[in-house]
N, CA, C and O atoms as a DFTB+ gen file, in Angstrom:
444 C
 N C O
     1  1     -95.618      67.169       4.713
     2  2     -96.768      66.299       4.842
     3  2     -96.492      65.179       5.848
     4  3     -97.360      64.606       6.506
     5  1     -95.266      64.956       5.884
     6  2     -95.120      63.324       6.268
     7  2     -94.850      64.054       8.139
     8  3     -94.827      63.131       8.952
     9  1     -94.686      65.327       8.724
    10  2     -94.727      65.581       9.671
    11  2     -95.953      65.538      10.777
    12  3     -95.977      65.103      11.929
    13  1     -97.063      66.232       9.874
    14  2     -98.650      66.457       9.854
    15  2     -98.904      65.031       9.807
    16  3     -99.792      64.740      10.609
    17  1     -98.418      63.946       9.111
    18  2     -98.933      62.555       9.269
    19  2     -98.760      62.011      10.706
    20  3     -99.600      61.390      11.358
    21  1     -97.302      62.422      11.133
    22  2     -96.851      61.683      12.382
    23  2     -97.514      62.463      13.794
    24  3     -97.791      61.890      14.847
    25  1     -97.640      63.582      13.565
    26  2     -98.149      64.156      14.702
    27  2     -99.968      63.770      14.911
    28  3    -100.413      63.321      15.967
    29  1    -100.644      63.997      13.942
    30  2    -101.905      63.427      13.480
    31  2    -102.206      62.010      14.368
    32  3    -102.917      61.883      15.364
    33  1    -101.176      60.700      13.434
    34  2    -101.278      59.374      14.455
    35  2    -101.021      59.459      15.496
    36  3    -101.779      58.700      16.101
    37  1    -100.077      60.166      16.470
    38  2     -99.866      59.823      17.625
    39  2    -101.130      60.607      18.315
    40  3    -101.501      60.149      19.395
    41  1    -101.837      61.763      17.784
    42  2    -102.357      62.562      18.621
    43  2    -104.197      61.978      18.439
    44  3    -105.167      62.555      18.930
    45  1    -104.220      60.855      17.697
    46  2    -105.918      60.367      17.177
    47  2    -105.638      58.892      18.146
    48  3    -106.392      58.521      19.046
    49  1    -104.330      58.156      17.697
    50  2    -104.183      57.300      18.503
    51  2    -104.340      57.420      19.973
    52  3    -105.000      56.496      20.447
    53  1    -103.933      58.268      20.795
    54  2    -103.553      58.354      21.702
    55  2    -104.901      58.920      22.298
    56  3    -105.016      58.571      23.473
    57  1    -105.985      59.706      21.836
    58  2    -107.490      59.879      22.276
    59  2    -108.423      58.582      22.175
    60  3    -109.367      58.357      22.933
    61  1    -107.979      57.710      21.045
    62  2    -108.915      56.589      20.996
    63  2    -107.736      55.770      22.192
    64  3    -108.536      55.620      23.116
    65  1    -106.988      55.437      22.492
    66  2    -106.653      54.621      23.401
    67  2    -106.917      55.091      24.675
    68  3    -107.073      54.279      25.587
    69  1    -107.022      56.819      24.965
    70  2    -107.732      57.094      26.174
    71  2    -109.348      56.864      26.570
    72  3    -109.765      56.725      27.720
    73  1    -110.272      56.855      25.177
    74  2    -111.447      56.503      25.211
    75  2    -111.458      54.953      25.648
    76  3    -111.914      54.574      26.726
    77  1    -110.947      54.181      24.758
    78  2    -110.990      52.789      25.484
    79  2    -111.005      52.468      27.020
    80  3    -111.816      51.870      27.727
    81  1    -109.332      53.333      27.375
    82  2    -109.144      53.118      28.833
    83  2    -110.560      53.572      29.753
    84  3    -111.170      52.770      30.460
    85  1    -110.971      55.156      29.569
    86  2    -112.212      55.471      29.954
    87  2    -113.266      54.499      29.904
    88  3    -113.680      54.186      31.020
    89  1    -113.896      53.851      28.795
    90  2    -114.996      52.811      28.824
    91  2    -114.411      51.929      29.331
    92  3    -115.355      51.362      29.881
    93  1    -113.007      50.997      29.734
    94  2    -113.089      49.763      30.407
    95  2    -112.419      50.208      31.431
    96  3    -112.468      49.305      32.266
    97  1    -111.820      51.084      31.845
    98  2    -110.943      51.267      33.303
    99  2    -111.301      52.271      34.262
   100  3    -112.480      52.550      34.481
   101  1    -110.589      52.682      34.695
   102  2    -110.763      53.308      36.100
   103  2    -111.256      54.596      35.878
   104  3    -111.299      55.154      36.975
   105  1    -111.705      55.446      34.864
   106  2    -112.237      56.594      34.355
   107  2    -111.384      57.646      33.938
   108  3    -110.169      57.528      33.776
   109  1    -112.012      58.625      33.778
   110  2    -111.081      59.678      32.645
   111  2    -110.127      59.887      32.844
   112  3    -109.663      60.598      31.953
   113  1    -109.336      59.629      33.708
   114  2    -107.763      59.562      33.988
   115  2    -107.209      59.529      33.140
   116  3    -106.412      60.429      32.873
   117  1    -107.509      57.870      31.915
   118  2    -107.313      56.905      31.196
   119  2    -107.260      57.974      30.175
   120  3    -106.463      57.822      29.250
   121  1    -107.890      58.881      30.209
   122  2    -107.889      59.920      28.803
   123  2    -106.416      60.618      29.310
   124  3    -105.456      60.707      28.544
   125  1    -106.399      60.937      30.245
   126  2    -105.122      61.908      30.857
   127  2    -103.571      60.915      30.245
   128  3    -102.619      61.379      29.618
   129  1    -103.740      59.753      30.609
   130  2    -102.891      58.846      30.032
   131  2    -102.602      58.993      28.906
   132  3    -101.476      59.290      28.507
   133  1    -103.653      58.793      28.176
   134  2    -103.630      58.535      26.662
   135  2    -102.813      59.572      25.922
   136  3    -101.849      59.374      25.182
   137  1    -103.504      60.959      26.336
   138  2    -102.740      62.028      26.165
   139  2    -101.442      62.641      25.814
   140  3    -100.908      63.311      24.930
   141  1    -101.021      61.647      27.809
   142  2     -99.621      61.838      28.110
   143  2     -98.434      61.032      26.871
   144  3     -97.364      61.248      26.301
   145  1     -99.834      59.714      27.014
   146  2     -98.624      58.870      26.116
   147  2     -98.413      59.531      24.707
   148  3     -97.248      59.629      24.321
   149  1     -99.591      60.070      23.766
   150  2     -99.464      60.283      22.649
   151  2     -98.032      61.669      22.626
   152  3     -96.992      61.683      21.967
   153  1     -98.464      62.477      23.426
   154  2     -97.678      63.669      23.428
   155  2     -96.354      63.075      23.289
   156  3     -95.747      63.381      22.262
   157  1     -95.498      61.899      24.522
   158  2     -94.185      61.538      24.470
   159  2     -93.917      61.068      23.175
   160  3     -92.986      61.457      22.470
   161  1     -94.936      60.041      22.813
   162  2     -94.506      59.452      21.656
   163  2     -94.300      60.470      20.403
   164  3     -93.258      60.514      19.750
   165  1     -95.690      61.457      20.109
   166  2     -95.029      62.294      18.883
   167  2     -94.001      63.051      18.962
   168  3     -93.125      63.051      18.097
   169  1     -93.969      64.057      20.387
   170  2     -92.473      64.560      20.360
   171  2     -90.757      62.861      20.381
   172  3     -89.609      62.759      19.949
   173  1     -91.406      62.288      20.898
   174  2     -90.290      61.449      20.296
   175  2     -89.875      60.747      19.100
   176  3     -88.740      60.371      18.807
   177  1     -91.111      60.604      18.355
   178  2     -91.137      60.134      16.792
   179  2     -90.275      61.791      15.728
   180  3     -89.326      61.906      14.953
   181  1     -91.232      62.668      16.277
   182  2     -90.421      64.095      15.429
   183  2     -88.993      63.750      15.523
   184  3     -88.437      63.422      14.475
   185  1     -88.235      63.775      16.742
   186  2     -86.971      63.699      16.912
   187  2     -86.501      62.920      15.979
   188  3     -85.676      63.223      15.117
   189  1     -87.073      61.817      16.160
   190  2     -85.997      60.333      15.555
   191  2     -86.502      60.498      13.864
   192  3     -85.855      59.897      13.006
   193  1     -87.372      61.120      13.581
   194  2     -87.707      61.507      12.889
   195  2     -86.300      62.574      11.411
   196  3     -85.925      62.266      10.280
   197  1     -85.954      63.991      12.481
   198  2     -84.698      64.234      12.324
   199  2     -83.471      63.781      12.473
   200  3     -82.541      64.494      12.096
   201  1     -83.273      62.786      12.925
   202  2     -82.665      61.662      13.265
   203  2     -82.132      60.618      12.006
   204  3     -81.155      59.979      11.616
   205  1     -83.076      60.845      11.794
   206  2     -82.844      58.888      10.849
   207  2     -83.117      57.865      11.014
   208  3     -82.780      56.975      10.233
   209  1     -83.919      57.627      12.236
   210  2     -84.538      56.347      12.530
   211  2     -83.246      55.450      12.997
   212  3     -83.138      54.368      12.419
   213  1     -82.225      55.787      14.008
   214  2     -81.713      55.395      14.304
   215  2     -81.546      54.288      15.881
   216  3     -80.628      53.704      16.457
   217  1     -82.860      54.450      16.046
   218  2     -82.820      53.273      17.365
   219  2     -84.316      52.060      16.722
   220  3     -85.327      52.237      16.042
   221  1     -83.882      51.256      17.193
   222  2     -84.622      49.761      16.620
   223  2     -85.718      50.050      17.339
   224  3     -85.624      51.044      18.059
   225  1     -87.278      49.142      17.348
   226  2     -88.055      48.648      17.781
   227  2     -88.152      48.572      19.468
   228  3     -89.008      49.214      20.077
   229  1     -87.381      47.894      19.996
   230  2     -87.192      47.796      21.135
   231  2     -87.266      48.934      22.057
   232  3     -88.105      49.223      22.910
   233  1     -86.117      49.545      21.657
   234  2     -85.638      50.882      22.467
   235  2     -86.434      51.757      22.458
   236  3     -87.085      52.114      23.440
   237  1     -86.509      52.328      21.111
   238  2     -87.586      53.058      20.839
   239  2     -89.211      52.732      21.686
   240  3     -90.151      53.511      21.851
   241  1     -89.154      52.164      21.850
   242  2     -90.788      51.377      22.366
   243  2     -90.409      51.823      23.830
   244  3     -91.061      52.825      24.123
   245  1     -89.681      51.469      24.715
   246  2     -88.891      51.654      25.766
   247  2     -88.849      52.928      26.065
   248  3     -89.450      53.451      27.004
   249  1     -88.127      53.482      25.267
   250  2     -87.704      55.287      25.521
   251  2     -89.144      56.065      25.821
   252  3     -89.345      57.032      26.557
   253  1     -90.116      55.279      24.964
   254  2     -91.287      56.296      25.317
   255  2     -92.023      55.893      26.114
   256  3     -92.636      56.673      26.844
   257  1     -92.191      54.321      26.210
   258  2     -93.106      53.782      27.769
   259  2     -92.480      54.210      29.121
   260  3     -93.155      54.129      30.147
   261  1     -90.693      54.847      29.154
   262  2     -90.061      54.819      30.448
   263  2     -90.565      56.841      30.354
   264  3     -91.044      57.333      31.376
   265  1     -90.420      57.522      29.401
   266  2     -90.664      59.477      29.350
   267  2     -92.362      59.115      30.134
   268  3     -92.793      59.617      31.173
   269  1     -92.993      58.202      29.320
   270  2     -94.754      58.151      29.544
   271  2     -94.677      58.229      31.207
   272  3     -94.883      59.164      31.981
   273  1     -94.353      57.064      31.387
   274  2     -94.408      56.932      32.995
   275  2     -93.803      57.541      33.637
   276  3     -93.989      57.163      34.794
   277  1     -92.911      58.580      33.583
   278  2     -92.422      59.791      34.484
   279  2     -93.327      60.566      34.334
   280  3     -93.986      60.587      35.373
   281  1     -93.840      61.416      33.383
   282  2     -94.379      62.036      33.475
   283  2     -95.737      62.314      33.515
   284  3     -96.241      63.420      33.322
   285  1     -96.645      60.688      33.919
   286  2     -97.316      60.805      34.355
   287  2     -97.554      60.471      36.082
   288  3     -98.639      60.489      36.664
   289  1     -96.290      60.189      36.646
   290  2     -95.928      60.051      37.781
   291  2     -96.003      61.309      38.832
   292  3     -96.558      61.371      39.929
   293  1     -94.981      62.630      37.854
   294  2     -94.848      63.733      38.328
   295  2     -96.199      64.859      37.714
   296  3     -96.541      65.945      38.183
   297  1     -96.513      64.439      37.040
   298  2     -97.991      65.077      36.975
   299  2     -99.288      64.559      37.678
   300  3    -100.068      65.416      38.092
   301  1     -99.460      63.814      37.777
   302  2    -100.402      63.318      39.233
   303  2     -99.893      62.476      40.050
   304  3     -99.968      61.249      40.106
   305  1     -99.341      63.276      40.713
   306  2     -98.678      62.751      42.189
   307  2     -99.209      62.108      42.956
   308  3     -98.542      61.305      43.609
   309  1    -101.088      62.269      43.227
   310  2    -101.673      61.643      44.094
   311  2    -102.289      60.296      43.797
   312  3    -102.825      59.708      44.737
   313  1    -102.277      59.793      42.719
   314  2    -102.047      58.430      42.513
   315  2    -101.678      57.445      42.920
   316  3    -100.609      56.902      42.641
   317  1    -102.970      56.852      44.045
   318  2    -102.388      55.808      44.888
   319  2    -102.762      54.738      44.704
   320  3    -103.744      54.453      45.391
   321  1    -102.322      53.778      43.892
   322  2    -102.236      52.254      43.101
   323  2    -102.201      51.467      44.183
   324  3    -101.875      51.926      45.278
   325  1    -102.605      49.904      43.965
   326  2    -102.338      49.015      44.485
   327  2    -101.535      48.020      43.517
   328  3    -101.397      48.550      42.415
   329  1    -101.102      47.055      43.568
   330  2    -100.070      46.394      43.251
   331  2    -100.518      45.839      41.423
   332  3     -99.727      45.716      40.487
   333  1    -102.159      45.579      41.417
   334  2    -102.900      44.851      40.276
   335  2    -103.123      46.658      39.897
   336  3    -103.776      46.722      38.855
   337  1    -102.814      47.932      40.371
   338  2    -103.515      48.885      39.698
   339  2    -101.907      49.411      38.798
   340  3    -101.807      50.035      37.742
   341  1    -100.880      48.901      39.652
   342  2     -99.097      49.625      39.149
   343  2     -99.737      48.620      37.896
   344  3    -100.643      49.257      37.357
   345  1     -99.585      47.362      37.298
   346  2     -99.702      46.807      36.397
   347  2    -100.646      47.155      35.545
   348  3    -100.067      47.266      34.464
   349  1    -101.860      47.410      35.395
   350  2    -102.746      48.220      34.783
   351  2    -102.515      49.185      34.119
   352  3    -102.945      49.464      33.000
   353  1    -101.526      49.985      35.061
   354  2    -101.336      51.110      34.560
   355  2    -100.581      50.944      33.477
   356  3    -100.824      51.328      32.333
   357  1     -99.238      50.093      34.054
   358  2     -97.810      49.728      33.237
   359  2     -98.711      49.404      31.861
   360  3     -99.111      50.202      31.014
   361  1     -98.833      48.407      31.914
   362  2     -99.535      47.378      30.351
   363  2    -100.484      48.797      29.194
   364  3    -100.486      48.928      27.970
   365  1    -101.270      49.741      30.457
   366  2    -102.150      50.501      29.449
   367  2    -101.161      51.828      28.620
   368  3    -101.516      52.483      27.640
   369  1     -99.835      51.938      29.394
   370  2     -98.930      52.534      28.618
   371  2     -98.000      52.079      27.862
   372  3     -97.134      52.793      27.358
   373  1     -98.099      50.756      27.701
   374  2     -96.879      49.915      27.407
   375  2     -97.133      49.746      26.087
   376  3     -96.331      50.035      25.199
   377  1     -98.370      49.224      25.893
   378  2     -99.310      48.601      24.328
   379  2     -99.057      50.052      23.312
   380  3     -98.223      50.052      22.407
   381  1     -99.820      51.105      23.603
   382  2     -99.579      52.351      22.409
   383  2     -98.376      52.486      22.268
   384  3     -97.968      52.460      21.107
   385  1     -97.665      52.621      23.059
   386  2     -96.005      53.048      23.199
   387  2     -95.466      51.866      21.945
   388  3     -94.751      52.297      21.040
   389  1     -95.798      50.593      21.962
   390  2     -95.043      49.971      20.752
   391  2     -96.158      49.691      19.696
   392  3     -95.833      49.090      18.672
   393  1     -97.557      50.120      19.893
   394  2     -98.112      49.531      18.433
   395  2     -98.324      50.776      18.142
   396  3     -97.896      50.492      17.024
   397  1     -98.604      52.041      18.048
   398  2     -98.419      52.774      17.597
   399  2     -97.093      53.443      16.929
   400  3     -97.328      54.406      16.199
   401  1     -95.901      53.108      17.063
   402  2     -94.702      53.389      17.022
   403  2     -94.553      52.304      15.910
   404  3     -93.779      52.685      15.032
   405  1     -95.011      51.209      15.721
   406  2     -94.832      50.339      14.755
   407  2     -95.760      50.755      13.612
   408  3     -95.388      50.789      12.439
   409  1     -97.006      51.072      14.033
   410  2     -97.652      52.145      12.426
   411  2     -97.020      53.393      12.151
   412  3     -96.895      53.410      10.926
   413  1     -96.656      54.216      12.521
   414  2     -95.745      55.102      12.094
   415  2     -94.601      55.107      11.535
   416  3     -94.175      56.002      10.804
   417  1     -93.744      53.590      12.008
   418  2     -92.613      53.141      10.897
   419  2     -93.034      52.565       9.806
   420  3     -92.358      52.599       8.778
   421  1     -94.052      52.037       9.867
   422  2     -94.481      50.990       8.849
   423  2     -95.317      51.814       7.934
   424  3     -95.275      51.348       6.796
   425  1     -95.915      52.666       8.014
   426  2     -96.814      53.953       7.214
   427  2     -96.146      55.405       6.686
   428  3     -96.577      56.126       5.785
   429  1     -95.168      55.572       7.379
   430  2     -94.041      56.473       7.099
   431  2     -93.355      56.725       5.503
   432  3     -93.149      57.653       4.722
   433  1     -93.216      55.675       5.571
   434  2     -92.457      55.358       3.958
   435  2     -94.019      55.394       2.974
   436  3     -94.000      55.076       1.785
   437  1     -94.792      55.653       3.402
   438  2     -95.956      55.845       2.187
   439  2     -96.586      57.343       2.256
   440  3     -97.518      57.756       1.566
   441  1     -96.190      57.735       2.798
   442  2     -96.604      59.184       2.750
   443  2     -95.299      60.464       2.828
   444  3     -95.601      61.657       2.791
């Protein structure tokens, strides 16, 4: 159950944070994002998951905002930002990557 929980949040989270991006940003991309991010994060929650929860807050938050942004780097290559669009981007992968990762530790132990 508690697997189906974690894959579930990252994969509902990660469509409503692409809908957001879509209604306030640069368009459905923002869904492509959202996506990307949810995917890193649940395959990285499963892991640590088998794991033991062995990396803190920080890192963890880190490990998946630095997988997010590769691979949405090398999956749309033609992505040509300006300096206020690199930051946009950064911040709109940065936020799910640790508040979502913080409901899944914090909701974990109840299911």
């Amino acid at each position: 159950m508690g697997y189906i929980f974690l894959i579930m949040t990252w994969l509902l989270a990660g469509a409503v944070w692409g809908g957001i991006g879509v209604a306030v940003g640069p368009g459905i991309l923002m869904l492509l994002v959202g996506a990307i991010v949810a995917g890193c994060g649940c395959l990285y929650s499963l892991s640590e998951r088998l794991f033991g929860y062995q990396l803190n807050y920080a890192w963890a938050g880190l490990s998946i905002f630095i997988a997010s942004l590769m691979v949405i780097i090398f999956a749309v290559p033609s992505l040509k930002f300006t300096g206020p669009g690199h930051i946009y981007m950064a911040a709109f992968v940065l936020i799910p990557s640790y508040l979502i990762l913080f409901a899944v530790r914090k909701l974990a132990t109840k299911f």
